[in-house]
Every structure is written in C-alpha cells, then in structure tokens.
MARBANU-96545 format. One record per residue (C-alpha): residue number from 0; residue in one letter; x, y, z. Coordinates in steps of 0.02 Angstrom, whole numbers, plus 32768, in hexadecimal, padded with zeros to 4 digits. Layout:
@resi:NUM; resn:A; xx:X; yy:Y; zz:Z;
...
END
This chain:
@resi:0; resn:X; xx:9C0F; yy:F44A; zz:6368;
@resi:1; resn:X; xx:9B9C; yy:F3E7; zz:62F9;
@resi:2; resn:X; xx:9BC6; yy:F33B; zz:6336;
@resi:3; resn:X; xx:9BB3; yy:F384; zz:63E4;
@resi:4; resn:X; xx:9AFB; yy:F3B6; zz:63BE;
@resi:5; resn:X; xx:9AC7; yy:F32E; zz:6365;
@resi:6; resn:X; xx:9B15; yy:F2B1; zz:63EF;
@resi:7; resn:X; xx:9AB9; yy:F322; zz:6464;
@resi:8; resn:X; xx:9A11; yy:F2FF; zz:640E;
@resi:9; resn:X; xx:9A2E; yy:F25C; zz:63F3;
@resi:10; resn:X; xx:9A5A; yy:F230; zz:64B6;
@resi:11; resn:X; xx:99B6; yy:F2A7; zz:64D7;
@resi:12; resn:X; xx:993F; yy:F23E; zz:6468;
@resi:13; resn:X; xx:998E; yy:F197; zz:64B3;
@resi:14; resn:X; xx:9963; yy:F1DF; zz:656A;
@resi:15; resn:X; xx:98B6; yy:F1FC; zz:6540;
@resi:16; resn:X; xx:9887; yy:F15C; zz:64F2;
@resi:17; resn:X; xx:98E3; yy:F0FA; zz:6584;
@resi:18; resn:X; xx:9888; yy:F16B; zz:660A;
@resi:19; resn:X; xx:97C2; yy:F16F; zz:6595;
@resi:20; resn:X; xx:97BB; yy:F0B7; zz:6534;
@resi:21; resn:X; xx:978A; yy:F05C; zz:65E2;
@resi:22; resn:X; xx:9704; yy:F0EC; zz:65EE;
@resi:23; resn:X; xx:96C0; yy:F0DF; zz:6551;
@resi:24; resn:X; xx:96D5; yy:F033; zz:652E;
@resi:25; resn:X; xx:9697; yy:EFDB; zz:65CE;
@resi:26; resn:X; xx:961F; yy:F024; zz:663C;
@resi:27; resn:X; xx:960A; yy:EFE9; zz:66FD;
@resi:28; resn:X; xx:9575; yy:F005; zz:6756;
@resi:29; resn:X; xx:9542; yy:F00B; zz:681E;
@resi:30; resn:X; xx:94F3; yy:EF86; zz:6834;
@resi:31; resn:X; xx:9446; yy:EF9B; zz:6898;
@resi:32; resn:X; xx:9442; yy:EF1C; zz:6928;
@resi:33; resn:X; xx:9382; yy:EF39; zz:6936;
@resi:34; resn:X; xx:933A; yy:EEE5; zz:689D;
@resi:35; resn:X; xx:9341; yy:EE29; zz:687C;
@resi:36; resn:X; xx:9311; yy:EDD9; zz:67EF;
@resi:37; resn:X; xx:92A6; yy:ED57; zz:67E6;
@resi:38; resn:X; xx:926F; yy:ECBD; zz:6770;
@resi:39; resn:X; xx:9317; yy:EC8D; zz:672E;
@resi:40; resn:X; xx:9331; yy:EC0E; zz:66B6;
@resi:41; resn:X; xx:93EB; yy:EBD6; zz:66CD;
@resi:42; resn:X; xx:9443; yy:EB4A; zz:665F;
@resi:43; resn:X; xx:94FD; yy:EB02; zz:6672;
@resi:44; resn:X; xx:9516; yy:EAAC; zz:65D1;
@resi:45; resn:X; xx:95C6; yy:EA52; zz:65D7;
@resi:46; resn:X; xx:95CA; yy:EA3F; zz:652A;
@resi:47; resn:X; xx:95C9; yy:E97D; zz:6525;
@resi:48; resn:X; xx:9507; yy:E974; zz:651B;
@resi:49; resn:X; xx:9508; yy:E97D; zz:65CF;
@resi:50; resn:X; xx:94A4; yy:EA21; zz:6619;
@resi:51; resn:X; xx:9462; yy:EA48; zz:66B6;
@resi:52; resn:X; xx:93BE; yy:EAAF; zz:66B6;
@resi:53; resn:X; xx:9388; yy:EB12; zz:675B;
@resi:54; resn:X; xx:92D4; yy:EB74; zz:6755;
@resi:55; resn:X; xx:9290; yy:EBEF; zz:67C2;
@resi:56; resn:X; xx:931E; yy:EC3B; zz:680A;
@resi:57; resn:X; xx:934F; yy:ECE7; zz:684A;
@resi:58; resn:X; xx:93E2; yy:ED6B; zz:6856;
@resi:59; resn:X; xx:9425; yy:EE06; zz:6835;
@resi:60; resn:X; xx:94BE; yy:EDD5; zz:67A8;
@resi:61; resn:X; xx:94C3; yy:ED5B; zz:6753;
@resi:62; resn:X; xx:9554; yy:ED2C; zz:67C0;
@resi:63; resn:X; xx:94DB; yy:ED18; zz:684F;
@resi:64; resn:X; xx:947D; yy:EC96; zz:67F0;
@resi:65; resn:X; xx:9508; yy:EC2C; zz:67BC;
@resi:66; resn:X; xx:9562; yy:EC45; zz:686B;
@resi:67; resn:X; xx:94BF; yy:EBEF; zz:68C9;
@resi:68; resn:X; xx:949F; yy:EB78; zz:6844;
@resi:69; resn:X; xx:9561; yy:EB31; zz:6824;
@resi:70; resn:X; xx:9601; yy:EB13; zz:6875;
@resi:71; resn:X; xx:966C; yy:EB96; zz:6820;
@resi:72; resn:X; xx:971E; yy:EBCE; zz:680B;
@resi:73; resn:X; xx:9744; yy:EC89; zz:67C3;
@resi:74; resn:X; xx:97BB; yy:ED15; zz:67BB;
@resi:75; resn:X; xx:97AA; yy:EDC5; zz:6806;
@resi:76; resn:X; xx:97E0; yy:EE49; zz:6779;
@resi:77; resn:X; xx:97C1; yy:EEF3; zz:6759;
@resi:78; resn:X; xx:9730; yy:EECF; zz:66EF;
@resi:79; resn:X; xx:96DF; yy:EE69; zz:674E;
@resi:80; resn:X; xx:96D4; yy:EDAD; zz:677D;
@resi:81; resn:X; xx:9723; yy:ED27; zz:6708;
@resi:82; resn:X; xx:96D7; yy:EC83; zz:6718;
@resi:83; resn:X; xx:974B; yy:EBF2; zz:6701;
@resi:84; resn:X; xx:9707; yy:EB5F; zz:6737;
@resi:85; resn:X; xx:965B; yy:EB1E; zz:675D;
@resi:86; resn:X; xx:9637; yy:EA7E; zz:67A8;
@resi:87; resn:X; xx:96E5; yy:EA38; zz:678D;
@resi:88; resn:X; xx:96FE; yy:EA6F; zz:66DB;
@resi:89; resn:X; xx:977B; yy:EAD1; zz:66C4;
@resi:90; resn:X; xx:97AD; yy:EB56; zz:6637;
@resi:91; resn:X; xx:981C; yy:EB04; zz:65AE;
@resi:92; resn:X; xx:9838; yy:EA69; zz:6609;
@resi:93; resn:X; xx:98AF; yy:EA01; zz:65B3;
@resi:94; resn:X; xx:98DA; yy:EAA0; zz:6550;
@resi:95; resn:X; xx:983A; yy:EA67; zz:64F4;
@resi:96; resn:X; xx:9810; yy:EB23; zz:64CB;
@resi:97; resn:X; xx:974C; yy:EB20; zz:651A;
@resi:98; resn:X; xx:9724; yy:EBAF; zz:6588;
@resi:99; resn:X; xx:9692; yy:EBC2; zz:65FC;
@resi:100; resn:X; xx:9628; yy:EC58; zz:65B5;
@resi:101; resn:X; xx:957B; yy:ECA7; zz:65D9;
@resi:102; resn:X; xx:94E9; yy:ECD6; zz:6573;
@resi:103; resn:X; xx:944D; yy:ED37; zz:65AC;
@resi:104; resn:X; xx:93AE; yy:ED24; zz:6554;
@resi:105; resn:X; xx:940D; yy:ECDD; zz:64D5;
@resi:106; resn:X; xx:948C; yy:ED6F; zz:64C9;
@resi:107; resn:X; xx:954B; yy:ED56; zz:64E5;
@resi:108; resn:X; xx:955F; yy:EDBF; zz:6577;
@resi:109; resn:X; xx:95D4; yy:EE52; zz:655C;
@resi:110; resn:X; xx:95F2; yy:EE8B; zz:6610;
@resi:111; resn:X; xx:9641; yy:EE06; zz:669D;
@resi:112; resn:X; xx:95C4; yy:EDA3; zz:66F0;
@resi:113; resn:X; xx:95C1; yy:EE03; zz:6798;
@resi:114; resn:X; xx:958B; yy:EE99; zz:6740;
@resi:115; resn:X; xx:94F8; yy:EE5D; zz:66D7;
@resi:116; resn:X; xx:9464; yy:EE95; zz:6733;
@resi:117; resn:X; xx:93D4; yy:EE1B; zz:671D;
@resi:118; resn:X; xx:9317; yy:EE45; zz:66F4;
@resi:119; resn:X; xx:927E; yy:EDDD; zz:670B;
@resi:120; resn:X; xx:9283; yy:ED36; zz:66AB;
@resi:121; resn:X; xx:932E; yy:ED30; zz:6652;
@resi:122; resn:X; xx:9378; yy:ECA8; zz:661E;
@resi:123; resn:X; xx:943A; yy:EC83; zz:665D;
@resi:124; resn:X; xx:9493; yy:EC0A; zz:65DD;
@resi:125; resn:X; xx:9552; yy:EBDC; zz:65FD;
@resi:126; resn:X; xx:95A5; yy:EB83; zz:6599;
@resi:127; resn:X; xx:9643; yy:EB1D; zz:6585;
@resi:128; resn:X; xx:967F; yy:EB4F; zz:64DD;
@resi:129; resn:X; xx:96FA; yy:EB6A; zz:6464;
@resi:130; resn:X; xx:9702; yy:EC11; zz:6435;
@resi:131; resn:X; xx:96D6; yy:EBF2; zz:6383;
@resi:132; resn:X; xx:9649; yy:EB8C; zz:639B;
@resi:133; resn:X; xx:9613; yy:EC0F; zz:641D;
@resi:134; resn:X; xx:95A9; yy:EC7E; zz:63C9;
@resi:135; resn:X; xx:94F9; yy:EC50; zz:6393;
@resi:136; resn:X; xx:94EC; yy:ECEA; zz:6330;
@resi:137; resn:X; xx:9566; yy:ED76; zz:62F0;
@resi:138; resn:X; xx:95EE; yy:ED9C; zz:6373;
@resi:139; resn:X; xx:95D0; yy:EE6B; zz:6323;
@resi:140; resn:X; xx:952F; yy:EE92; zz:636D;
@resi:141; resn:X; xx:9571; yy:EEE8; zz:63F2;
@resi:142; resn:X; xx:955B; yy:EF92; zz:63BA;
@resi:143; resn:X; xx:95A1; yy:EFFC; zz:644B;
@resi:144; resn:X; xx:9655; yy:EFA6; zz:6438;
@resi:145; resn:X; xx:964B; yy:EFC8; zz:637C;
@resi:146; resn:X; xx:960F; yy:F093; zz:63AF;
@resi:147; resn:X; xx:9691; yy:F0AD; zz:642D;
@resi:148; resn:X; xx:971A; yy:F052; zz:63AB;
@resi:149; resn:X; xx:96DF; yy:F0D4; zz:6322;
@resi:150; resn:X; xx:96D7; yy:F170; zz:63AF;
@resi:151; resn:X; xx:9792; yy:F126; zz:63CD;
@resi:152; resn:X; xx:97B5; yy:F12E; zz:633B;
@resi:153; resn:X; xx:976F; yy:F1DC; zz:62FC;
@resi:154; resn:X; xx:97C5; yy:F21F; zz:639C;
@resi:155; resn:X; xx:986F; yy:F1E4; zz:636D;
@resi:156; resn:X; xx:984C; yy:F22A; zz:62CC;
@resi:157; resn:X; xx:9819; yy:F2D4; zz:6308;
@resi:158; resn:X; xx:98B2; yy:F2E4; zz:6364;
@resi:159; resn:X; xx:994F; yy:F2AA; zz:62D5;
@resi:160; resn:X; xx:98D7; yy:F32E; zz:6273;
@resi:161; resn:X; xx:98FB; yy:F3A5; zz:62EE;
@resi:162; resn:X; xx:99A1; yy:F379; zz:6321;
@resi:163; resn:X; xx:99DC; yy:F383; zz:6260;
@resi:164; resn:X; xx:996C; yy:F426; zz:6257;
@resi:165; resn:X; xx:99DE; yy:F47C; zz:62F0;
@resi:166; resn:X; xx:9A95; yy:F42A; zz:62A5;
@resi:167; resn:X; xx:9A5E; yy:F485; zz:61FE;
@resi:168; resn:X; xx:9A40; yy:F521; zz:6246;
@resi:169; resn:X; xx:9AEC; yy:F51B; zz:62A7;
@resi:170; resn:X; xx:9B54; yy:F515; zz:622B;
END
C-alpha cells in the first residue's frame, strides 16, 4: 500500500509538470496584426567582419523584418520559427558549431523570432555565432526562466512533502 501511494504521487507530480512547465516557462502571445513598428535598425553580422546594416525599416516581428530584408531558410516548431540560414549561411556548416541567433536592443532574445513583437526604434542584431562567444553579457539575466525554474522547483517540493506526509499517515 505504501509503494502504491507514493508511485501514485509521484506519477501525479510528473503529470503536472509535463502538462504546467510549457505554461509557465514560455509564454505565447496573439499577435496584433494592426500595429507595425517602425524605424528599425536591422544588422546581419556573419561573423567574419562582414555585416549588412538596413535602416528605417518596418514590421510586426522581428521575423517580418528579417523576412523582407534577407533570403531566409527556417523551421516551423511549436515555439515558434527557427531560423537556419540567412543569405546562404547556414547553421553549423561544416559542423563548424556557429548558429544564427538574434538580439534586440542588444538583448539575446528569449522567445522565437516570430513572436517578438517590435516597438518603435529597436534595433534587430543576428548574428552568426558560436554559442560561447554569443553572449555579450551574462547568459542569467533572464529572470522569468530563473522564477518559473524556482516555482518548479518549490512545486515539486510541495508535493514529495505531501506525498511523504500522506504515506506516513497510512501506515
């Protein structure tokens, strides 16, 4: 009877992390078809001191911009749109471990491309990288991953408390 209830909590706990981390780690919005953006500063640096610099542009995602600026090649996931090639260059070509990735205003972009609403002015940087040399600045400033890790991990908590809490009391 123990093992049952514990194995019980256990496969409970597991369904509600599989069914809630999507929720609370990545959020999806409906995107407004109304409002463009305007004055966009976009920049393809192929990371061999060649970059192409494009001024004055407009779109709704950043995906916009790049996709009327650049001859493109990218994935359709469940997140979003996965950019693998731009202009020819492809991800790890030659197994050379440089990946096409996109900063806004100087911020790695945590969201896929197609769902990073633009404002006013910003400033579209991709970059053909390796994903070491990626980051211009600490890859752990993005607090929400780090709160909806620590609400993970509180929950799990909460629940092997309880779960040990209930096996105790059936004995």
């Amino acid at each position: 009877m123990r093992n049952k209830s514990l194995l019980i909590a256990i496969t409970f706990t597991t369904y509600i992390l599989l069914a809630q981390c999507p929720n609370i780690l990545f959020t999806t919005s409906t995107i407004s078809s109304e409002r463009t953006a305007g004055n966009i500063a976009l920049i393809i640096d192929y990371g061999n001191s060649t970059q192409q610099v494009f001024t004055g542009l407009s779109g709704l995602t950043a995906f916009d911009v790049l996709n009327n600026s650049a001859s493109i090649v990218y994935l359709e996931h469940g997140f979003g749109r996965f950019v693998t090639a731009i202009n020819g260059v492809v991800n790890n070509a030659n197994a050379n471990g440089r990946y096409w990735q996109f900063w806004v205003n100087d911020e790695l972009s945590p969201i896929a491309t197609d769902f990073y609403e633009l404002a006013d002015g910003d400033r579209i940087l991709w970059k053909y990288c390796s994903p070491e040399n990626a980051f211009t600045g600490s890859p752990f400033n993005n607090s929400s991953l780090w709160i909806g890790l620590l609400l993970i991990t509180c929950f799990v908590g909460l629940v092997i408390g309880i779960a040990f809490f209930v096996n105790r009391k059936l004995r």
